[in-house]
C-alpha positions in Angstrom: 0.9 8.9 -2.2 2.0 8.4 -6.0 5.4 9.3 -7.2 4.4 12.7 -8.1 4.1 13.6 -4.8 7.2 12.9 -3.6 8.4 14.7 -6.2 6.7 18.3 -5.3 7.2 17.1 -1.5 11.1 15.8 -1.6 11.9 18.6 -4.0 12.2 22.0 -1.3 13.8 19.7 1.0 16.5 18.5 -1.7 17.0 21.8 -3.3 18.1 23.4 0.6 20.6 20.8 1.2 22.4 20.5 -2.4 25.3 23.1 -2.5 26.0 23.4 -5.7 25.8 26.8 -7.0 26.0 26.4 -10.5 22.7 24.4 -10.7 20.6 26.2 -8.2 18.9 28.0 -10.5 18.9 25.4 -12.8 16.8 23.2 -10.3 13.4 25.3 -10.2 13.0 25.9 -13.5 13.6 22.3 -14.8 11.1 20.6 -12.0 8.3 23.7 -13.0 8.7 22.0 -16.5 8.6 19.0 -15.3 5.1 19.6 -13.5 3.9 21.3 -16.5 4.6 18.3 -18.7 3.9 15.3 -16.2 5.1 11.9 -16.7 4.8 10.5 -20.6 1.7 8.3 -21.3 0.7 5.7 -23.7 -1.1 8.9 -25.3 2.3 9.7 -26.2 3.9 8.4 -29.1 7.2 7.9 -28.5 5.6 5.8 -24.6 2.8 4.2 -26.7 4.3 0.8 -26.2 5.2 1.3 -22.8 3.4 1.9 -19.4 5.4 3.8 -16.6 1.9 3.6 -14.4 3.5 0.7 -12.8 5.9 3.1 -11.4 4.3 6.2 -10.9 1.6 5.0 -8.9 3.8 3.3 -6.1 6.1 5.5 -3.2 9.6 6.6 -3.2 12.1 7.8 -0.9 14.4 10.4 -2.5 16.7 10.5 0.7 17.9 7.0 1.1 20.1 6.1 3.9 23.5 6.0 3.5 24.1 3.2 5.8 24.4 -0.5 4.0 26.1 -4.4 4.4 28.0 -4.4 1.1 30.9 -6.0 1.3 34.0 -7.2 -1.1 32.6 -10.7 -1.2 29.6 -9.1 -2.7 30.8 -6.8 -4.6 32.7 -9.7 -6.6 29.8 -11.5 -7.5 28.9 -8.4 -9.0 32.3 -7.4 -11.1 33.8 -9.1 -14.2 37.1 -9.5 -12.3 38.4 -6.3 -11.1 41.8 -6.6 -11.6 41.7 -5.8 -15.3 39.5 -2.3 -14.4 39.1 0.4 -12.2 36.0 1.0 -10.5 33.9 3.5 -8.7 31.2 2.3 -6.7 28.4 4.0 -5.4 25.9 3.3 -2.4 22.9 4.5 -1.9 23.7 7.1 -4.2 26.9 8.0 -1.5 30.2 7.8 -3.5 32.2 5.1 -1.5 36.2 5.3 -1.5 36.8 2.4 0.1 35.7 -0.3 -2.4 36.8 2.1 -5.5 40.0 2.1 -7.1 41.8 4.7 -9.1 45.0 3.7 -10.9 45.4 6.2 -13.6 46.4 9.7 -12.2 47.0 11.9 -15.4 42.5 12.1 -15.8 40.4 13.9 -13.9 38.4 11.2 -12.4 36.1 12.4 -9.6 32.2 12.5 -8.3 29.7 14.4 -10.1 29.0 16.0 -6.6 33.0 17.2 -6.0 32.9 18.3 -9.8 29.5 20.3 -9.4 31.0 22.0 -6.1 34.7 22.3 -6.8 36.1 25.7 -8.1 38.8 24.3 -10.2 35.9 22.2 -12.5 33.2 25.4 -12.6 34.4 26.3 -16.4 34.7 22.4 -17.7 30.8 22.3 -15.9 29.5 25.8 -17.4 31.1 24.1 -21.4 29.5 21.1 -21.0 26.9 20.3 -18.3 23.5 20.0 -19.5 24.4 21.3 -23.0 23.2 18.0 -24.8 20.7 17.0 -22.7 17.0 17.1 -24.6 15.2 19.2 -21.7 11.9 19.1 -23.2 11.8 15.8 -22.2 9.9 15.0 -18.2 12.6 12.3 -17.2 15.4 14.4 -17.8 13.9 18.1 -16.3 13.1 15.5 -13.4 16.7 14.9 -13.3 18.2 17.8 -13.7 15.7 19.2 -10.8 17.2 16.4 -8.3 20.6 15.8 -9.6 23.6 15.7 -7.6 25.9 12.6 -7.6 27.2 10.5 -10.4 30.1 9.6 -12.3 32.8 12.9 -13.5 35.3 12.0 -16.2 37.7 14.0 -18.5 40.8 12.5 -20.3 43.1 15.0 -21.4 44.7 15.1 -25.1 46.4 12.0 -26.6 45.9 10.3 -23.1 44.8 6.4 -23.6 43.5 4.8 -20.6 44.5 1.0 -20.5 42.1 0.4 -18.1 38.4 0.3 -18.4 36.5 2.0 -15.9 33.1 -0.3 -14.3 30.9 2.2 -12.7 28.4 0.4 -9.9 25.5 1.8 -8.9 23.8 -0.4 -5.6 21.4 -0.2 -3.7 21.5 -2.0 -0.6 19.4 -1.8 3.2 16.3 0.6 1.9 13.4 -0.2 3.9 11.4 2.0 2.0 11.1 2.2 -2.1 14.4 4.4 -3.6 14.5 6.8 -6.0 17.8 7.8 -7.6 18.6 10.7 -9.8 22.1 10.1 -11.2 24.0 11.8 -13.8 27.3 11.3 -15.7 29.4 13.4 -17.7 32.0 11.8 -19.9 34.6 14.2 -21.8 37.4 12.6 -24.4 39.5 15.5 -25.5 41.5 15.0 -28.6 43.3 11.3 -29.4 42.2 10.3 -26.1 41.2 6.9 -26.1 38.7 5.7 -22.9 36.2 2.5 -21.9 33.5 2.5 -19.7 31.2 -0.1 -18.1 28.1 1.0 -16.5 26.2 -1.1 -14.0 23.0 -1.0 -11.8 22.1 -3.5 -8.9 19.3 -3.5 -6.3 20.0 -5.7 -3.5 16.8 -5.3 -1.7 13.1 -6.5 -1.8 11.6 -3.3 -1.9 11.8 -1.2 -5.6 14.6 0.6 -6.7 13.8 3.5 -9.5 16.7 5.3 -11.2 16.5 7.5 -13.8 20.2 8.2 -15.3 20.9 11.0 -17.8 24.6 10.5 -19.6 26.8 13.1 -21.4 29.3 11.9 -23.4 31.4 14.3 -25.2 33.9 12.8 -28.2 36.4 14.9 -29.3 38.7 15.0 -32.7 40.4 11.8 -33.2 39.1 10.5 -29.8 37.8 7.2 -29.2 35.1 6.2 -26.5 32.8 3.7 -25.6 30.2 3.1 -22.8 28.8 -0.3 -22.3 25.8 -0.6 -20.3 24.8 -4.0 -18.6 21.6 -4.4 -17.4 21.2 -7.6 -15.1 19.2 -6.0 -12.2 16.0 -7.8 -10.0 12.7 -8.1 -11.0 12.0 -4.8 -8.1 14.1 -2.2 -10.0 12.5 0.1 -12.9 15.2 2.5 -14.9 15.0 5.3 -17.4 18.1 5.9 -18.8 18.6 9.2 -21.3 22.4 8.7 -23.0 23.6 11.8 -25.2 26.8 11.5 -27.4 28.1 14.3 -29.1 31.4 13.8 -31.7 33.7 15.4 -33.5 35.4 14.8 -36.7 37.6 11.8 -37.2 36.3 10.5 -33.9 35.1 6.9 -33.0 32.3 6.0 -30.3 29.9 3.4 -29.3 27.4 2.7 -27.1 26.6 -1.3 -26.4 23.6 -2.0 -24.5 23.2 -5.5 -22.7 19.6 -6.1 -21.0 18.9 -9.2 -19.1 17.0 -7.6 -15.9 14.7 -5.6 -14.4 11.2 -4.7 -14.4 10.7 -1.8 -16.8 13.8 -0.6 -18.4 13.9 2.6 -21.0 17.0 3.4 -22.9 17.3 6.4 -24.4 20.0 6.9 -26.8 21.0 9.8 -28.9 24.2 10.4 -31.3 24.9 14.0 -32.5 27.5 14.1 -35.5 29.5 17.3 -35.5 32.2 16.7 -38.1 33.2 14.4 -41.1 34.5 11.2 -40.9 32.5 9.9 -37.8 32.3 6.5 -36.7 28.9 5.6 -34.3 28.4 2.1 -33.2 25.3 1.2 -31.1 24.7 -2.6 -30.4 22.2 -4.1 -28.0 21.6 -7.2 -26.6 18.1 -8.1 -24.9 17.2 -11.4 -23.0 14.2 -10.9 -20.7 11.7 -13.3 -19.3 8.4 -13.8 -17.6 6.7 -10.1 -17.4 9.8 -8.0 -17.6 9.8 -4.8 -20.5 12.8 -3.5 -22.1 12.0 -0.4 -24.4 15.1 0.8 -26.8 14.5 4.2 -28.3 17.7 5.4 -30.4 18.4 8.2 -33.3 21.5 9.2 -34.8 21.6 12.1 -36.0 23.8 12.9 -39.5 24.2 16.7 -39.4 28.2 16.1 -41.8 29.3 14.8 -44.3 31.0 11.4 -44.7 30.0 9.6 -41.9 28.5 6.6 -40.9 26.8 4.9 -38.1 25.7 1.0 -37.0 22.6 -0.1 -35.3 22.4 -3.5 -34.7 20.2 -4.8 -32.0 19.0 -8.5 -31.4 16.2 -9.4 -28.9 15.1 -12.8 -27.4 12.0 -12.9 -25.4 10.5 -15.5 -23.0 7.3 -16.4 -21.0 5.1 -12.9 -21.2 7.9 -10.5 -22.0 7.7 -7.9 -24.1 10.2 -5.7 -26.0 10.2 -2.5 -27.8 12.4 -0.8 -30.4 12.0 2.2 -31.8 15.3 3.1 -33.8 15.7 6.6 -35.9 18.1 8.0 -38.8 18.5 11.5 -39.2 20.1 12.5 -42.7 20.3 16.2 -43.3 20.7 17.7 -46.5 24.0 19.0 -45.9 25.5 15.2 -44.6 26.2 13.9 -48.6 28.2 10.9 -48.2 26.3 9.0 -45.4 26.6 5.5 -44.9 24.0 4.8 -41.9 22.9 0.6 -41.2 20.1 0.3 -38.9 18.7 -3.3 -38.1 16.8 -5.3 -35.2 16.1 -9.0 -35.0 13.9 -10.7 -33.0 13.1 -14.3 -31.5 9.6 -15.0 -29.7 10.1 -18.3 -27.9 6.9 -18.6 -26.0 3.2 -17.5 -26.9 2.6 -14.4 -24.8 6.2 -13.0 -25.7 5.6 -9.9 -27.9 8.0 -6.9 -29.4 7.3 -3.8 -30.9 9.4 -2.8 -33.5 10.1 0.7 -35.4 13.0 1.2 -37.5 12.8 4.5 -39.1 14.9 6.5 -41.6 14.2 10.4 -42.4 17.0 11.5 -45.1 17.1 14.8 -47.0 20.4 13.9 -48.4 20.3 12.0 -52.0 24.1 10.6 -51.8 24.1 8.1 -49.0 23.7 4.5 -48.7 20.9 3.9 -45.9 19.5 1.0 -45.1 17.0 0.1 -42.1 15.0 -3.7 -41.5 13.8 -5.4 -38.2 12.7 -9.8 -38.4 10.5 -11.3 -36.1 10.7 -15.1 -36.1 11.1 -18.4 -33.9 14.0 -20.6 -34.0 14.7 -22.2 -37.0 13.1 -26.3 -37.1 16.0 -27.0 -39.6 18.7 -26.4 -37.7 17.1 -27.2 -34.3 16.6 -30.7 -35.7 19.9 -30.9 -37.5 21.3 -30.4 -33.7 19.7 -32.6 -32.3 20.3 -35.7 -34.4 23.8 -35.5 -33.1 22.9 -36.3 -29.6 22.4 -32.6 -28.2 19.8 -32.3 -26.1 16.8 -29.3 -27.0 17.6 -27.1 -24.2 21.6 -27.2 -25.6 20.4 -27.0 -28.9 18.3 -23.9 -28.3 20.5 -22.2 -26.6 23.7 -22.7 -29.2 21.3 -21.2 -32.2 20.2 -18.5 -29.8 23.8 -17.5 -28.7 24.8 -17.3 -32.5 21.7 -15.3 -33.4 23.1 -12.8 -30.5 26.8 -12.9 -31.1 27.4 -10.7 -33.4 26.2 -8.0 -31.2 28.9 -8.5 -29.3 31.7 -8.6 -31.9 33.4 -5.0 -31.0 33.7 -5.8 -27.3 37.7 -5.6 -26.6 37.0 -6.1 -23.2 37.5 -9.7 -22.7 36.3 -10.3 -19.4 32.4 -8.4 -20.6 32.3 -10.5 -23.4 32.9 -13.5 -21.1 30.0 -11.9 -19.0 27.8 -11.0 -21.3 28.0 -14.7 -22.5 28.1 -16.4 -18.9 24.2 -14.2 -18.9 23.1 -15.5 -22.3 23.9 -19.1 -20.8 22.5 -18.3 -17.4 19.2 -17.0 -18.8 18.8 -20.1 -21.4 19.0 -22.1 -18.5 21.5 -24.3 -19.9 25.6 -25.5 -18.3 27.2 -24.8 -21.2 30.6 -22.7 -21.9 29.2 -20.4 -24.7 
């Protein structure tokens, strides 16, 4: 049985245990256009570089058990050191209290589930659930059809949160393949100021597929940013749809670190809706023998006077192979523009490949746009000027490849995900080294 038979199997089962009301009738009519649409193909332009029949063709159980053997010891090995965040943690896709922590009490933190059911939240839900969300798209119908825990958020006015907030997402004793729906909703009212880190780990040998649609919602003067690392086994496949929509004066940014799992699609898209707008997406990618990791992003500049950053860097070992496809949107109303858009690449073995696609569309003639993507090796020069002072090649290579990357990670304020983020780069080179 292939994937899209659990679906039209799992789906009247699902749909007579969720209670929540306000997407029951939401829940048909996004799974009928699912079914109308199917799952993208390489017939499809924006999948032409990337083949989901790896994953549709295999099993999945879309009512995992709850039961599992995480414990805190475990848990640790996945964190960046917890005592400078919060965390929620989910299992299974349960919402477990016991190994989350809350220490800010003036936000409305909760589970997507509790918001989706509880009275109190039914107007904040109706103004912003599912109002950015692309749903002529098939992963996101597909999630909106099965949806029903994730991660609820809403920081009141002025409220700065001085804590980040690591979501974890685990999987952990499936004896069968998974399939989690998950979906976030992020909502930065005015001045707020908030941090999030998003991560996804499968702890078992069979496969773990999630497909995760985010909401983020920026308000005047607000600032927010979502960082997304992506360190998960070679058994896990992920489609991930993120939506940002800001206001003026506001400030938000979406870094994306990849350094596992099978098949991984991000989808990212920005929505300007006021002057004066500051976007920042930056990615990181460092994947190895036949792992994929597709990055499909657009902006889109419907104001004046703003501007927006892509800067994206991939290294790619053994048979990898990498894909970006990265788009500008320039009405003729946003005068004033200033939108940078650039990916760089580094093959280091023969059957590494990437795909690259930066566009601009502008309709605008004041702006300053600019878009560019390199694929190269590691430069001889310095690789031999390195090693003439006693460093070894492996050391050597993985100094040039951690300054080609780290740049990417310049906005991070969070101290102990840059120290991550670098702890992976070193970890991945292969290489002892305190980068």
């Amino acid at each position: 049985m292939a994937l899209l038979d659990n679906i039209q199997e799992g789906f009247s089962k699902f749909s007579s245990q969720a209670n929540s009301i306000f997407l029951n009738d939401k829940r048909g009519f996004a799974l009928n256009q699912f079914l109308d649409k199917g799952f993208p193909t390489k017939k499809d332009e924006e999948y032409k570089y990337t083949n989901l029949k790896e994953i549709t063709e295999k099993d999945y159980n879309f009512f995992p058990s709850e039961n599992n053997s995480l414990t805190e010891e475990k848990l640790q090995n996945l964190s960046l050191g917890e005592e400078d965040s919060d965390r929620m943690v989910f299992i299974n896709g349960f919402f477990c209290k016991d190994f989350s922590t809350v220490s800010n009490r003036n936000v409305e933190m909760l589970t997507m589930k509790n918001a989706l059911k509880d009275d109190a939240h039914q107007e904040i839900i109706a103004k912003y659930f599912n109002t950015l969300a692309n749903n002529n798209l098939a992963f996101t119908d597909l999630n909106l059809a099965f949806a029903e825990e994730g991660f609820f958020l809403k920081v009141g006015k002025n409220e700065v949160l001085p804590k980040p907030i690591h979501i974890f997402y685990i999987s952990d004793n499936q004896q069968t393949n998974s399939f989690y729906n998950i979906r976030n909703l992020l909502i930065a009212e005015e001045g707020a100021q908030v941090e999030i880190i998003e991560s996804h780990h499968n702890l078992d040998a069979g496969f773990v597929l999630t497909n995760a649609v985010t909401e983020i919602f920026v308000h005047q003067n607000a600032k927010a940013d979502w960082h997304k690392l992506q360190n998960d086994s070679d058994t896990s496949y992920m489609v991930d749809h993120t939506f940002a929509k800001q206001e003026r004066d506001s400030l938000a940014t979406v870094n994306t670190f990849s350094f596992g799992g099978k098949l991984v699609r991000n989808n990212l898209d920005f929505i300007h809706n006021g002057e004066n707008i500051n976007s920042f997406m930056n990615g990181i990618t460092m994947i190895s023998k036949n792992q994929l990791v597709d990055h499909h992003t657009a902006v889109h500049h419907k104001t004046p006077n703003c501007e927006s950053y892509q800067n994206y860097k991939g290294i790619y070992k053994d048979n990898s192979h990498g894909v970006f496809n990265g788009k500008v949107f320039v009405e003729k109303i946003a005068q004033k523009t200033n939108a940078y858009q650039q990916n760089n690449n580094i093959l280091l073995d023969e059957g590494a490949k990437i795909d690259t696609k930066p566009q601009l569309e502008i309709f605008a003639d004041d702006v300053k746009c600019s878009h560019g993507c390199t694929v190269g090796r590691l430069n001889e020069d310095a690789l031999f000027y390195l090693r003439a002072r006693g460093i070894s090649k492996k050391e050597a290579e993985a100094m040039l490849l951690y300054a080609f990357a780290n740049d990417a990670m310049q906005n991070i304020k969070i101290e102990s995900l840059k120290l991550k983020v670098s702890q992976l780069l070193a970890q991945k080179l292969e290489v002892n080294l305190d980068l």
